[in-house]
ZADO-1210 file (C-alpha; in nm, 4 decimals, padded with zeros to 6 digits):
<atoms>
<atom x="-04.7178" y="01.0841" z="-08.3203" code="UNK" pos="1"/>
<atom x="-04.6746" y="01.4106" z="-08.1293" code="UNK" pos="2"/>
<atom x="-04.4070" y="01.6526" z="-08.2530" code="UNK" pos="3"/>
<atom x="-04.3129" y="01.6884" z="-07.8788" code="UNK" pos="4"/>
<atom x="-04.2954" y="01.2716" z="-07.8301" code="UNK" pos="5"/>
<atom x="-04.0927" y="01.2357" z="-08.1288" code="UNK" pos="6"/>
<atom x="-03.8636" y="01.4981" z="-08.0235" code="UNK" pos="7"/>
<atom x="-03.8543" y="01.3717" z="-07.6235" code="UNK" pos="8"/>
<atom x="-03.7527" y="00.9766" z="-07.7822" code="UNK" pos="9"/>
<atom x="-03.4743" y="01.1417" z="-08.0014" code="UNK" pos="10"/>
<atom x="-03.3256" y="01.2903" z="-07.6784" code="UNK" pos="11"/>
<atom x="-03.3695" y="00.9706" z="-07.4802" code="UNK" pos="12"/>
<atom x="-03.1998" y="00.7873" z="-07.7599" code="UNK" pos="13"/>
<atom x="-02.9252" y="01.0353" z="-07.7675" code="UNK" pos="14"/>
<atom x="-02.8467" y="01.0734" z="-07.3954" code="UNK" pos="15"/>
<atom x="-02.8688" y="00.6474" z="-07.3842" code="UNK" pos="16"/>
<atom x="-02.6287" y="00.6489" z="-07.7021" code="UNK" pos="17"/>
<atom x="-02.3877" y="00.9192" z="-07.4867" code="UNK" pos="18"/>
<atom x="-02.4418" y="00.6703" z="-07.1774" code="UNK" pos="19"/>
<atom x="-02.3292" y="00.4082" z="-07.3589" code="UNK" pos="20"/>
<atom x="-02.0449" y="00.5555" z="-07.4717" code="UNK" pos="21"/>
<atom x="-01.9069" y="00.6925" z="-07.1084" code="UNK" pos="22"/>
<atom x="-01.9171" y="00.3475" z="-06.9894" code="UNK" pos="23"/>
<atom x="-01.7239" y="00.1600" z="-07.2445" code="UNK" pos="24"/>
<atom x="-01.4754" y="00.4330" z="-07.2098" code="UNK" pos="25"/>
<atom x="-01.5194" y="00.4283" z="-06.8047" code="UNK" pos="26"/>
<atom x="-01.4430" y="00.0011" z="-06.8520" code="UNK" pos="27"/>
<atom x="-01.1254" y="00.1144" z="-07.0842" code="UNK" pos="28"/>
<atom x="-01.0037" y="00.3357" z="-06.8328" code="UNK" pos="29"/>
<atom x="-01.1032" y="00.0382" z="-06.5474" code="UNK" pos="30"/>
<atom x="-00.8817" y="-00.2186" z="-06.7540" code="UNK" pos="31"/>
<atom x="-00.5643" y="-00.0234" z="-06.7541" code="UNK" pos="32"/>
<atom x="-00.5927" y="00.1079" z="-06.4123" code="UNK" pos="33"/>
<atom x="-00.6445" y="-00.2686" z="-06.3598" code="UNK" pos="34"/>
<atom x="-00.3008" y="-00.3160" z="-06.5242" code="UNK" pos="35"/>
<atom x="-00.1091" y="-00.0726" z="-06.3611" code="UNK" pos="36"/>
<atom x="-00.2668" y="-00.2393" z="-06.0368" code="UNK" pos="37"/>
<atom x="-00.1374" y="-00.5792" z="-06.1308" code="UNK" pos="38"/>
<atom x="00.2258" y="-00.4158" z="-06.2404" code="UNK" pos="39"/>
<atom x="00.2526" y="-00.2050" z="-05.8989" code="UNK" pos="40"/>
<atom x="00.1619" y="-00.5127" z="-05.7006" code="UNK" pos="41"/>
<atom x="00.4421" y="-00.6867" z="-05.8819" code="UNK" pos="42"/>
<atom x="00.7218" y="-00.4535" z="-05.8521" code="UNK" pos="43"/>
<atom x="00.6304" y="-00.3929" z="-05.4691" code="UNK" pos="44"/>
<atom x="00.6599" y="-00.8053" z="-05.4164" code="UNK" pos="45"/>
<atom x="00.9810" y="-00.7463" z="-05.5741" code="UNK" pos="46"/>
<atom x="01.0908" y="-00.5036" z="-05.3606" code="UNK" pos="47"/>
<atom x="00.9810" y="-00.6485" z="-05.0178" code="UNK" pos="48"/>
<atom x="01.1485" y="-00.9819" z="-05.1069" code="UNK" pos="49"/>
<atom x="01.4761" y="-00.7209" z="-05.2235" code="UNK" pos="50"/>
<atom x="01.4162" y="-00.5747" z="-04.8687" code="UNK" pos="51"/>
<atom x="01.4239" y="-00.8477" z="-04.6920" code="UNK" pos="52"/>
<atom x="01.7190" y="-00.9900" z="-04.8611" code="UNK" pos="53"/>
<atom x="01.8942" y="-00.7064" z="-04.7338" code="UNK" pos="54"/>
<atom x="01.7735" y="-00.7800" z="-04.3379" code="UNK" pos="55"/>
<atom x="01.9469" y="-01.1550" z="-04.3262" code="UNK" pos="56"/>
<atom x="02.3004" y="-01.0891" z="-04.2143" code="UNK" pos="57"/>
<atom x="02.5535" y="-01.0644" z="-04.4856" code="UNK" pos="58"/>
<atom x="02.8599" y="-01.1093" z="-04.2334" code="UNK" pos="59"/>
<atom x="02.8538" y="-01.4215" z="-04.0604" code="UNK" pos="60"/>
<atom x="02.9059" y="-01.4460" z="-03.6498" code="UNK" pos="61"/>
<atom x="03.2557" y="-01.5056" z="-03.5635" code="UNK" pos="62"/>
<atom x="03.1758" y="-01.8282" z="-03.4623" code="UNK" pos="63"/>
<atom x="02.9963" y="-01.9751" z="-03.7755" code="UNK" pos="64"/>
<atom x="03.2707" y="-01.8324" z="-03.9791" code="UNK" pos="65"/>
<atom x="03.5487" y="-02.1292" z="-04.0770" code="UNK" pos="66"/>
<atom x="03.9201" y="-02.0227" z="-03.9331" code="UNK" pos="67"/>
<atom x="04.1364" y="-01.9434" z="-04.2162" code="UNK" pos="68"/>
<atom x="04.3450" y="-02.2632" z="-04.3378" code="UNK" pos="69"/>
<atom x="04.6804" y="-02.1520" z="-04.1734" code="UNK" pos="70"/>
<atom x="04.5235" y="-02.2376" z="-03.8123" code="UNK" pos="71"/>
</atoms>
């Protein structure tokens, strides 16, 4: 083979190899961000439901509320 073909397939074989090696770190990186994702979505479900906790009335009106036991 040619000196110049040899030397062309060694490069193609490197930048594939370099390829290959950007994506499975690229799919590492994908996983945790994936993670973090999942972990954000539950703490913000958390935090509506907290929030919305806090818009229900925590006094009751004055006429749900039971008279004291001297009336």
């Amino acid at each position: 083979m040619d000196s110049r073909l040899i030397e062309r397939v060694n490069e193609l074989e490197m930048l594939v190899a370099y390829q290959d090696d950007t994506l499975q770190a690229t799919q590492q990186t994908l996983q945790i961000q994936q993670r973090q994702i999942q972990q954000i979505e539950r703490q913000l479900n958390l935090l509506t439901d907290f929030l919305k906790s806090l818009k229900e009335p925590q006094i009751k009106a004055l006429n749900e509320e039971t008279p004291p036991p001297h009336y």
